[in-house]
N, C-alpha and C positions, 0 to 999 in steps of 0.2 A: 467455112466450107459450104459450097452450097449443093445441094442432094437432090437428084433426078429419080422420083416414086414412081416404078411402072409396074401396076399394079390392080386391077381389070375388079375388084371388090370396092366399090367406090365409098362406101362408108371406112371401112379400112385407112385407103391412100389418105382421102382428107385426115381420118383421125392422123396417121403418124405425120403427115405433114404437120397440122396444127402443132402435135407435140414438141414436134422440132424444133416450128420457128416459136418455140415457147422457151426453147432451149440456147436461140439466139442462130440455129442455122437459117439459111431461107432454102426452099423446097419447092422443086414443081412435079404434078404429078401430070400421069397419064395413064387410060385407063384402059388400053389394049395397045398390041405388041407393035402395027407396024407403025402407030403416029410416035408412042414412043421412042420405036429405034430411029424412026424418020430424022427426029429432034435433036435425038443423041450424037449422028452423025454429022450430023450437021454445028451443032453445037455445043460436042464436048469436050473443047479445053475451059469452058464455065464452069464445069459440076467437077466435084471432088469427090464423088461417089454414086454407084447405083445402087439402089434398094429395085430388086428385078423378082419378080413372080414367077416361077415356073408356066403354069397353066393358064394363057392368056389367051383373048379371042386375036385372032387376024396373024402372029407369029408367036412362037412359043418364046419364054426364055433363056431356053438353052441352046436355039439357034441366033436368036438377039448375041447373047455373048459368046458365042464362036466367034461368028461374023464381026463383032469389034477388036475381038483379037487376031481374027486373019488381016484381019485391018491396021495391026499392030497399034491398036488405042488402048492403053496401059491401064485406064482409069480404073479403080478399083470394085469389084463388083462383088454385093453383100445378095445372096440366092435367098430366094422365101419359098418354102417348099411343103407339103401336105404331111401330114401330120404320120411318121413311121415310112415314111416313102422310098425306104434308102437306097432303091435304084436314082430317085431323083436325086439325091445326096451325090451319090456318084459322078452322074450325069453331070450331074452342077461342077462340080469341080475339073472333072477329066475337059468341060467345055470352058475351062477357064474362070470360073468363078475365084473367088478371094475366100469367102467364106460364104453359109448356109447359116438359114435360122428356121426353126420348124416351127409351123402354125400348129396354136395360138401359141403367142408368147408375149412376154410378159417388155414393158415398153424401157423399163430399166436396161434388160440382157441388149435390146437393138441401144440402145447407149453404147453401151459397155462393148460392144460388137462396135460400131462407127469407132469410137475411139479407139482401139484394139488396131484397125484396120490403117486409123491415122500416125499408128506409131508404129508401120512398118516401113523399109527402106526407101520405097517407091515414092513416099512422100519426102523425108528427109526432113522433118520437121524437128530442132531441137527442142529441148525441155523448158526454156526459156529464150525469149529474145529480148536481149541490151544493146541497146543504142546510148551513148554518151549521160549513162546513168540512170535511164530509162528504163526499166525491167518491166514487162508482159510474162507471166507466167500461163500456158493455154489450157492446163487442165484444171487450178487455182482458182482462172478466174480474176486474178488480182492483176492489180498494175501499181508499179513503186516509180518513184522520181526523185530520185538523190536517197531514197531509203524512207519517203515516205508514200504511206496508201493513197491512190487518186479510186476515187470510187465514180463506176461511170455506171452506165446503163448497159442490158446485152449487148444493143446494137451499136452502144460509142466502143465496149468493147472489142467488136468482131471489126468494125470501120478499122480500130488501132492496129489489132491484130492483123486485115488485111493490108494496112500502110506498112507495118514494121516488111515484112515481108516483101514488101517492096521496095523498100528505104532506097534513095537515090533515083526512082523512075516515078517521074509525071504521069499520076493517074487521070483520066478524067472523069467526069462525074459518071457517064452514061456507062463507064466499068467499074466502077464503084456500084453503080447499080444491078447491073447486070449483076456482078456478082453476090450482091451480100440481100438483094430482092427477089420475089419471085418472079418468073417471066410477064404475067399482068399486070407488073406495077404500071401504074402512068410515066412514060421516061418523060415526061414534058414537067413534072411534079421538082419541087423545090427542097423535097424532105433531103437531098443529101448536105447542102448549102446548109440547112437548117441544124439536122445531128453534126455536120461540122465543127458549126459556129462553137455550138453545146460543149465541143469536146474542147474545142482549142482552147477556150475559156476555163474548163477544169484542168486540162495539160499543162498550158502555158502562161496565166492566169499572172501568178507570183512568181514568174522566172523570167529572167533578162534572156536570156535565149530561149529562141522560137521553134520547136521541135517539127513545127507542120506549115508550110509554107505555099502560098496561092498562087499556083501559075495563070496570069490574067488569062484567058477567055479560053482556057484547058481546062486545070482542073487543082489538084492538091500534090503536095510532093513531103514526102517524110524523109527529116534529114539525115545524112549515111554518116558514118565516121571517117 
């Protein structure tokens, strides 16, 4: 999943960005309301989530997500709100929010809150994905192959996890990056070629069939059943 921070406390947004992509999401922040909604609109089938501030300079939060839902943009939105606020609490939700989390809080509950929020309908994510013996379990962590552990890294695991997920469509690199980088990566940069290689070589290493296949001068394709 990658997570859009709008979030105007700039020591804040970086910390839980950091967090995140310590977690293996990648994250972009923004640190007043209209360049974040700007962004959003513009490029929100990228992000699987918003972490949204209430009280921001240039447009408030609870006009940010009206306005994407008169907009009918489904994405999910996680409200950050003042501590006893509970008109904001209100607010937040009567304007469409998903959920609320009250400053301060502790970096665990915004876990437990994303993930909370990735096992509702809207996303439709099962509990595990198998492909031809293949198993990615997404809250685990783990990935099996015929019934053994492949142990990768966060980011070979989120690559897999966004391949399964796609299984049968030609991704190419520069969505591959978009999604699982933040917006200032170098797209001219070689790291997905690279955590590729890393992966196929632990995935497919000692198997005569090839789970992840290279479309020339596209990109990767994960095989479907």
């Amino acid at each position: 999943m990658k997570i859009i921070i709008i979030e105007d406390s700039k020591k804040l947004a970086d910390s839980l960005k950091k967090g995140l992509e310590n977690e293996g999401y990648a994250a972009d922040c923004f640190y007043d309301g209209l360049s974040g909604e700007n962004n959003l609109l513009l490029n929100f089938e990228d992000y699987g989530l918003v972490i949204l501030d209430v009280m921001l300079p240039g447009k408030n939060g609870l006009d940010i997500c009206k306005n994407l839902r008169d907009k009918n943009i489904r994405i999910p939105v996680l409200m950050l709100t003042a501590k006893d606020a509970i008109l904001d609490k209100i607010s937040g939700l009567d304007s469409g929010a998903d959920d609320y989390l009250v400053k301060p809080f502790e970096f665990t509950e915004l876990l437990a809150r994303i993930r909370a929020l990735a096992r509702r309908p809207i996303f439709a994510f099962p509990p595990e994905l198998a492909i031809r013996g293949l198993v990615l379990n997404p809250s685990a962590k783990k990935v099996y192959r015929d019934g053994k552990e492949i142990i990768l890294t966060l980011k070979e695991f989120r690559i897999l996890e966004y391949m399964m997920r796609n299984a049968g469509i030609t991704l190419s690199r520069d969505s591959i990056l978009s999604s699982l980088w933040d917006f200032d990566f170098d797209s001219f940069s070689n790291v997905v070629d690279v955590h590729m290689k890393n992966l196929r070589k632990k995935l497919d290493g000692n198997f005569r069939e090839k789970m992840i296949e290279t479309v020339h001068g596209v990109g990767y394709r994960m095989k479907k059943d």
